[in-house]
C-alpha positions as CSV (number, residue, x, y, z in Angstrom):
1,X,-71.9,-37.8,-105.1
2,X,-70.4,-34.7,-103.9
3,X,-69.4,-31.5,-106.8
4,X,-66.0,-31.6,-107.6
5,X,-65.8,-27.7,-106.3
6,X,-67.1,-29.2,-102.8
7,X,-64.2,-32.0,-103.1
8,X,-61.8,-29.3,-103.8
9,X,-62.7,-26.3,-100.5
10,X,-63.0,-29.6,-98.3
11,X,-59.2,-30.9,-99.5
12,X,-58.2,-26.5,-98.9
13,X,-59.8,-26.5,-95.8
14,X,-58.0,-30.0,-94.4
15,X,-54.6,-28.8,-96.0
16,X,-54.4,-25.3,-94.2
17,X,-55.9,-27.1,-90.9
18,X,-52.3,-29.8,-90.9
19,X,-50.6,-27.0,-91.7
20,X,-51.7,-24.9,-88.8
21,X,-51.6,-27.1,-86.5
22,X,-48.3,-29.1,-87.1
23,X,-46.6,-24.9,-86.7
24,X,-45.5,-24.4,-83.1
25,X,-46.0,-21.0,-81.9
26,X,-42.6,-21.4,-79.4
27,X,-39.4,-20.0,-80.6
28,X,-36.2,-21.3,-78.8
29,X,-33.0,-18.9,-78.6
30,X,-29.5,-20.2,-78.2
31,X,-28.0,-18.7,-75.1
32,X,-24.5,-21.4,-75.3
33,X,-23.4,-24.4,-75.5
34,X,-20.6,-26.9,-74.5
35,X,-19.3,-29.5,-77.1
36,X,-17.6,-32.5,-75.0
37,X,-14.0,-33.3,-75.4
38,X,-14.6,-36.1,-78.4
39,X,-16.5,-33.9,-80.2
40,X,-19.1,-36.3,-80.8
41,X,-21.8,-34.2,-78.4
42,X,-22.9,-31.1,-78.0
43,X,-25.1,-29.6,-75.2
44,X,-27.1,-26.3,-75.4
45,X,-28.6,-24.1,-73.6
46,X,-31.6,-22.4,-74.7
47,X,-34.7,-20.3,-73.9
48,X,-38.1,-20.9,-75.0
49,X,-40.2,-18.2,-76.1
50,X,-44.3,-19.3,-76.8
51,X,-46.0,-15.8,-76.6
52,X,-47.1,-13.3,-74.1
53,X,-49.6,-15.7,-72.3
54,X,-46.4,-18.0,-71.2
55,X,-43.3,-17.6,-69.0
56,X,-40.2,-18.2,-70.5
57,X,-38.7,-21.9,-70.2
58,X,-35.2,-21.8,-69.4
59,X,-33.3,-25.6,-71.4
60,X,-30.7,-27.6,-71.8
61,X,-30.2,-30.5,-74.2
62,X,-27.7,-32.9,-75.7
63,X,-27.3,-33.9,-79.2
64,X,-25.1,-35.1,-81.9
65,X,-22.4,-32.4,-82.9
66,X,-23.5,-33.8,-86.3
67,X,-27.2,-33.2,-85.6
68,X,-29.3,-29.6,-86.8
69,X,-30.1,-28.1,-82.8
70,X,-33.4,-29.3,-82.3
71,X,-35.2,-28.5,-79.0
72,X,-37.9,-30.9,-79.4
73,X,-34.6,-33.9,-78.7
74,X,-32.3,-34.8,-75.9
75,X,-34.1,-31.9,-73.3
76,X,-31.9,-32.5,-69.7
77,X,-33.3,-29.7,-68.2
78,X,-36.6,-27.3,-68.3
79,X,-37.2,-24.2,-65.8
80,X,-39.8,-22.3,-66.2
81,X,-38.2,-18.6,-66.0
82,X,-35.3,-17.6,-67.4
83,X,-31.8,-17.7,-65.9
84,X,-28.3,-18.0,-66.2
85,X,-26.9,-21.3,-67.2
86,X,-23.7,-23.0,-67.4
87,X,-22.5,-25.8,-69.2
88,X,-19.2,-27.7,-68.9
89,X,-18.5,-31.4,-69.8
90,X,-16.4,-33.4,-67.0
91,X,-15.8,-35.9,-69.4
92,X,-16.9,-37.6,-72.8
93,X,-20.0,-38.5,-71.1
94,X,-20.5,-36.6,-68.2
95,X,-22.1,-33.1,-68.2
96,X,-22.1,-30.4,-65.4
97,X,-25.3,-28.1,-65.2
98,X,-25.1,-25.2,-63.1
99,X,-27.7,-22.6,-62.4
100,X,-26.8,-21.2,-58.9
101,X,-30.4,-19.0,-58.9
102,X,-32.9,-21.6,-60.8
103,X,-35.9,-22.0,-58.0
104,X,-36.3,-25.7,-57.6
105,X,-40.2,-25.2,-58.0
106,X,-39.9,-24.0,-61.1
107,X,-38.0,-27.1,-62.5
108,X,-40.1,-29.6,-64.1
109,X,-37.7,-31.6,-65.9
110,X,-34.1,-33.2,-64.5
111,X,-32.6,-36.3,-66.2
112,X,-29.8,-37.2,-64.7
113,X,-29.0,-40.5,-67.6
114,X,-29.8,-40.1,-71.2
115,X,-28.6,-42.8,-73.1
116,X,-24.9,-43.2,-72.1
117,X,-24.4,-39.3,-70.9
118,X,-24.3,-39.1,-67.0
119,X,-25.8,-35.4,-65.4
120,X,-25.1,-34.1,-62.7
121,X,-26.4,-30.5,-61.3
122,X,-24.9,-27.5,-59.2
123,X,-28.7,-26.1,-58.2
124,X,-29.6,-23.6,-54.9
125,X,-30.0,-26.3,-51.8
126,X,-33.5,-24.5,-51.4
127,X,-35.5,-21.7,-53.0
């Protein structure tokens, strides 16, 4: 049967671990954001920051107007880079992205339908 001392550094050492691991080292920064005509949505444009060994990661997401931003939810669009994004809603439902200098290579995420919100984008033919 193991000391009490050893039950107590073993629950220490398991605590600080979760808590270690469930921190993100990313930081996201709010560059704008649209809210659609019903004010039921919002979509935001953000960058993400995780250190000096990453690029930046140029986003955009949707959410509840109700909701706390959360960049983990609703992501539309993720560049790696950072560069100038606009936002404008065509319609309760239908969101314009434009980034006229986003290089396509450098896009690794384009929804086009989440949930009942159509997308569409205004991106460089080529790059």
């Amino acid at each position: 049967m193991a000391s009490d001392g050893r039950i107590l550094r073993m629950f220490a050492i398991v605590s600080v671990s979760m808590v270690w691991l469930s921190c993100s080292p990313c930081e996201d920064s709010l560059r704008s954001k649209a809210i659609s005509g019903d004010n039921r949505l919002v979509a935001s444009f953000y960058e993400r920051n995780c250190g000096a060994t990453t690029d930046f990661v140029s986003m955009v997401n949707v959410q509840s107007t109700s909701d706390r931003f959360d960049g983990e939810q609703g992501t539309l669009l993720s560049v790696t880079g950072r560069y100038n994004i606009s936002l404008e809603w065509a319609g309760p439902r239908k969101l314009v992205i434009t980034c006229a200098n986003c290089a396509r290579n450098n896009i690794f995420r384009q929804v086009i339908v989440l949930g009942d919100v159509d997308v569409s984008y205004n991106l460089p033919s080529s790059r």
